[in-house]
C-alpha positions in Angstrom: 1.0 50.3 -1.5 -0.1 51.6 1.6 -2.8 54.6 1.9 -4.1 56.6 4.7 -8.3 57.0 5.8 -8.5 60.2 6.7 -12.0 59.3 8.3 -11.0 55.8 9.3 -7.6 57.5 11.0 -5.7 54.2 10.1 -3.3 53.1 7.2 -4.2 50.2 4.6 -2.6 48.0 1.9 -4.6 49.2 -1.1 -4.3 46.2 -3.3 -5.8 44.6 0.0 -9.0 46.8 0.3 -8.9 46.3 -3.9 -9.0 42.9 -3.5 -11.4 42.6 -0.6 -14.0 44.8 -2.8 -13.0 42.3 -5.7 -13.8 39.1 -3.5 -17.4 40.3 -3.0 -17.8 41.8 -6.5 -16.7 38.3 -7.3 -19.7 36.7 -5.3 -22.1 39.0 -6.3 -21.6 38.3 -9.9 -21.7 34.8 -8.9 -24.4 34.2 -7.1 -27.1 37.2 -8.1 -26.7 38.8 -4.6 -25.6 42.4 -3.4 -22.4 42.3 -1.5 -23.0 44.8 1.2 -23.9 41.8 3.5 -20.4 40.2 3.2 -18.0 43.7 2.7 -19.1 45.2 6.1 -17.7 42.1 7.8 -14.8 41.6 5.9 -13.7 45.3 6.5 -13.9 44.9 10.1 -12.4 41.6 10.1 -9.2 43.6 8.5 -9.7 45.7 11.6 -11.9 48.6 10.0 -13.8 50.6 12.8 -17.3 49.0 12.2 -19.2 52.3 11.9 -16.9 53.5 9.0 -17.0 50.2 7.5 -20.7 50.1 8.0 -21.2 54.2 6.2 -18.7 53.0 3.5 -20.0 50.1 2.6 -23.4 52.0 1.7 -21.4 54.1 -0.6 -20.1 51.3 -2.5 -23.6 49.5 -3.0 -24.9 52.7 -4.5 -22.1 52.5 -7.5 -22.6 48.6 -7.7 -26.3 49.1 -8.3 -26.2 51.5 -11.2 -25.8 49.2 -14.0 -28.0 46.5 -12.3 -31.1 48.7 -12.2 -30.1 49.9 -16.0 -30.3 46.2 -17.3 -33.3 45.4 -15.6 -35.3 48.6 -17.1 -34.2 47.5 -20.3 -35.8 44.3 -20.2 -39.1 45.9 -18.4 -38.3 44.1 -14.9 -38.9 47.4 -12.4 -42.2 48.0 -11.4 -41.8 51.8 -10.6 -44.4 52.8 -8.7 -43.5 49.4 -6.2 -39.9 51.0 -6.2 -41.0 54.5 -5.7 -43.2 53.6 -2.2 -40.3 51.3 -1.0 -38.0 54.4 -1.5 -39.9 56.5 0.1 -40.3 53.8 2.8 -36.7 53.5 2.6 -35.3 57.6 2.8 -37.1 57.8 6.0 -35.9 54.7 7.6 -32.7 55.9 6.7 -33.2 59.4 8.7 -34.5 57.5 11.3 -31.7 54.9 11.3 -29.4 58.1 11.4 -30.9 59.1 14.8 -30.3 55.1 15.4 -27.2 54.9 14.5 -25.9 58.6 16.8 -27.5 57.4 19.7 -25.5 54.2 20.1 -22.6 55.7 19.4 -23.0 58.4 21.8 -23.5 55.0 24.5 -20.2 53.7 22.6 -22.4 50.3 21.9 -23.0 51.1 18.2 -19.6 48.3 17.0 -21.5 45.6 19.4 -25.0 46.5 18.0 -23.3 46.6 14.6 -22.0 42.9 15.1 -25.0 41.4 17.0 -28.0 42.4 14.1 -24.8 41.0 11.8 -25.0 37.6 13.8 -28.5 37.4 13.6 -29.2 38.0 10.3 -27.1 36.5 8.9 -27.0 33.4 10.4 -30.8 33.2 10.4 -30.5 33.7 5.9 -27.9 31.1 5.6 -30.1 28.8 7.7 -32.9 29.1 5.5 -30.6 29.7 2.1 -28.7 26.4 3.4 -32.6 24.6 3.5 -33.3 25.7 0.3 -30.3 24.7 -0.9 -30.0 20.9 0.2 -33.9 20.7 -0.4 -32.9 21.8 -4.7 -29.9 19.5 -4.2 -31.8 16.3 -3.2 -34.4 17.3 -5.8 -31.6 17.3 -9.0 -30.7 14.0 -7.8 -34.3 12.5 -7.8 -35.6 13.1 -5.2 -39.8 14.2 -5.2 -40.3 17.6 -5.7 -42.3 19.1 -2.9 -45.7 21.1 -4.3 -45.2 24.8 -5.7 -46.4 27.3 -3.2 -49.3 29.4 -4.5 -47.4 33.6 -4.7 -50.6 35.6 -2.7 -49.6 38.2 -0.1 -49.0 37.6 3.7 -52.6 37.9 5.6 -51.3 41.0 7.5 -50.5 42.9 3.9 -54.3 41.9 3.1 -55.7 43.2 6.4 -54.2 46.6 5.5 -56.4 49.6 4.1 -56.2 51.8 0.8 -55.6 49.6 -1.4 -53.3 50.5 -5.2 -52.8 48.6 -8.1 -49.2 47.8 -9.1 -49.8 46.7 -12.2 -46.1 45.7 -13.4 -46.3 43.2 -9.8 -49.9 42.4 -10.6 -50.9 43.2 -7.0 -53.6 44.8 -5.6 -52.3 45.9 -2.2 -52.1 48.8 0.7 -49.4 50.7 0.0 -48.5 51.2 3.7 -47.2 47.5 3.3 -44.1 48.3 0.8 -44.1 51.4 3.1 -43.0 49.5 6.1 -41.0 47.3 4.3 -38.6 49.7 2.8 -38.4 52.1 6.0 -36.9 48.9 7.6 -34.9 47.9 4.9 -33.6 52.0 5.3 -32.5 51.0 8.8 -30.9 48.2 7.8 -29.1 50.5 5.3 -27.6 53.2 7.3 -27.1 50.6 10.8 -25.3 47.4 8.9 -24.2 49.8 4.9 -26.1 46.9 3.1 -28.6 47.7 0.6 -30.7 45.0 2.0 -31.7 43.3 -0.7 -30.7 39.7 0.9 -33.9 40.8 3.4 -35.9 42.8 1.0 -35.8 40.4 -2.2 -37.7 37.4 0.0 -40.0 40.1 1.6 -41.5 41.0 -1.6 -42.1 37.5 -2.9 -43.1 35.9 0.6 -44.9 39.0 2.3 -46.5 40.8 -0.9 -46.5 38.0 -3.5 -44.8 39.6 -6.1 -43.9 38.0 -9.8 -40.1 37.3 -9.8 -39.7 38.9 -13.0 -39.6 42.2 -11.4 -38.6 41.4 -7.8 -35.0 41.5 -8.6 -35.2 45.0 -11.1 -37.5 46.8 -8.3 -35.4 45.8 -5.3 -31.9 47.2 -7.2 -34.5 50.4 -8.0 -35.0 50.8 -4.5 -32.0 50.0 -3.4 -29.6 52.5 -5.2 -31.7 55.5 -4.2 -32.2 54.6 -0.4 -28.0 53.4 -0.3 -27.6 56.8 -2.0 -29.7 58.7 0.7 -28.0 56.5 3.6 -24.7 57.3 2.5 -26.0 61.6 2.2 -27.3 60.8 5.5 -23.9 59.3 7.5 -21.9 62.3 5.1 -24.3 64.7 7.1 -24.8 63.4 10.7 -22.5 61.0 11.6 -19.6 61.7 9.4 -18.1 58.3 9.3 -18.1 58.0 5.4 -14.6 57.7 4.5 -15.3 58.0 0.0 -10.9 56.4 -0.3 -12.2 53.4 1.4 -15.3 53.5 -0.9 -13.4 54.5 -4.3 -11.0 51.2 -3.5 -14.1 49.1 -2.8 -15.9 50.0 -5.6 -13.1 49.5 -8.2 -12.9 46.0 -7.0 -16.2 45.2 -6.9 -16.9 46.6 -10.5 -14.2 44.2 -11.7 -14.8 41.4 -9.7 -18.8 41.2 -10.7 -17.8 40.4 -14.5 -15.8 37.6 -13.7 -18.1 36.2 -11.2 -20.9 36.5 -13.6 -18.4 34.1 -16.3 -18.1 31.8 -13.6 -21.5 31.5 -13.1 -22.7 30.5 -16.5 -20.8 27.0 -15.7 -21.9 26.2 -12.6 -25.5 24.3 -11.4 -27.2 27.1 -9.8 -28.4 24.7 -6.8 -25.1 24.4 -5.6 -24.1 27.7 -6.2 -26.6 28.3 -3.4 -25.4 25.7 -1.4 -21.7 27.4 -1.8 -23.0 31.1 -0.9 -24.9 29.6 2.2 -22.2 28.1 3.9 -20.1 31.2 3.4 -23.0 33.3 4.9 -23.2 31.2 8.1 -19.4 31.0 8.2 -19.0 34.9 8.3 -22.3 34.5 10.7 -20.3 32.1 13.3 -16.8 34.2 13.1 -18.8 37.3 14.0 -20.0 35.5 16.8 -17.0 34.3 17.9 -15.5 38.1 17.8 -18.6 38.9 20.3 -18.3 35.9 22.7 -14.7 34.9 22.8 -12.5 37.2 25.5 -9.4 37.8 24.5 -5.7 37.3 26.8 -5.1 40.9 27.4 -8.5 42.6 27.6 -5.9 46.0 27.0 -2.7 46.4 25.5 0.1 49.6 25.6 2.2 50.0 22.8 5.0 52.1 23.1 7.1 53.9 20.5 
């Protein structure tokens, strides 16, 4: 069944876009990751305009974040006040990524930009997911366990002044530190329609030193109110938020995270990891391709 984007201007195969939103619904479950990284590139791989793909996208990690941040604060594992300065962190990077986001498009580079942060980021986290990985990998098969690192925050978060207690993380930081951190994860947000949580979920343990327990619960906290103000945000300035492509993504993605999560109750989590990586670096390299390789016919007429 075919259905118009009004804001995209193009027709698509709904039980394709269903599907699509299914496929990464499917890995989230899986793997324990938000799927914003992965549905932005698919869409424009189905030949989505990037910037609508990018404000839809958003949309859809604010309704796949919901029940996540409910079943952490049941089990105590959102440290508030940590999710409250990353928002705030996070609503102004997203205004400011607005401002981002109309200038390039007003130079027409915004699909290239788009792409290029997509290429780097990505293939820079499946490098390091893919090291992780193999390292876990040789470990389950006997290999000597290297050391466990000792969790303190990065020497810059130290050097910072006016300190808080965040007593859920058991930190004793500046706050301008979460501060930063979520005003460019807010970037991120409104530039790529991620929530960021493949950037900001490392930053907190490596950069602040927080407790896993409640990295995972504070970093769905944050994100479902910044993806939430990112999507306002696009709705408002750039008006490339096209809610039929969103609907279709998010009914696949709702569905698709249960059965992920089955699958992943039968699986060795170590190669789980090794599985998402290489998917990660695969999307990385075809994006790549799309922004290096020329084409026969740089333009093409179509009559009718």
């Amino acid at each position: 069944m075919d259905l118009y984007l009004p804001v995209a201007n193009l027709s698509v195969n709904a039980l394709v876009i269903v599907l699509l939103g299914g496929g990464v619904g499917f890995l989230s479950g899986m793997f324990g990751v938000g799927g914003g990284f992965l549905t932005t590139p698919l869409l424009i791989f189905y030949g989505i305009p990037p910037t609508v793909a990018a404000a839809s996208a958003a949309s859809q990690v604010t309704g796949a974040s919901v029940s996540g941040v409910f079943a952490h604060f049941r089990r105590g594992g959102v440290d508030v006040r940590m999710g409250a300065v990353l928002t705030v962190g996070g609503v102004m990077g997203s205004i400011a990524g607005a401002g981002i986001f109309r200038l390039l498009q007003a130079s027409g580079q915004i699909d290239t930009v788009i792409a290029l942060i997509y290429v780097l980021l990505l293939g820079s986290i499946g490098g390091l997911m893919l090291k992780e990985a193999v390292g876990s990998i040789r470990v389950l098969r006997g290999a000597k366990a290297p050391p466990a690192a000792r969790r303190r925050h990065h020497p810059f978060v130290a050097a910072l002044p006016l300190r808080w207690r965040f007593y859920a993380s058991g930190l004793y930081i500046s706050p301008l530190a979460p501060l930063l951190l979520g005003f460019g994860v807010g970037i991120l947000t409104v530039l790529l329609g991620v929530g960021g949580g493949f950037v900001l979920v490392p930053a907190m343990l490596y950069l602040l030193g927080m407790g896993t327990r409640v990295v995972v619960g504070t970093s769905l906290f944050q994100i479902l109110f910044v993806t939430a103000a990112a999507t306002l945000v696009h709705a408002m300035t750039t008006k490339a938020v096209d809610i039929v492509l969103a609907v279709l993504l998010l009914i696949g993605s709702v569905t698709g995270a249960q059965i992920g999560a089955r699958f992943a109750q039968v699986m060795k989590p170590e190669y789980l990891r090794l599985i998402l990586a290489l998917m990660v670096l695969a999307v990385a390299f075809r994006m790549a391709l799309g922004l290096g390789w020329r084409p026969d016919e740089i333009y093409t007429i179509e009559l009718s």
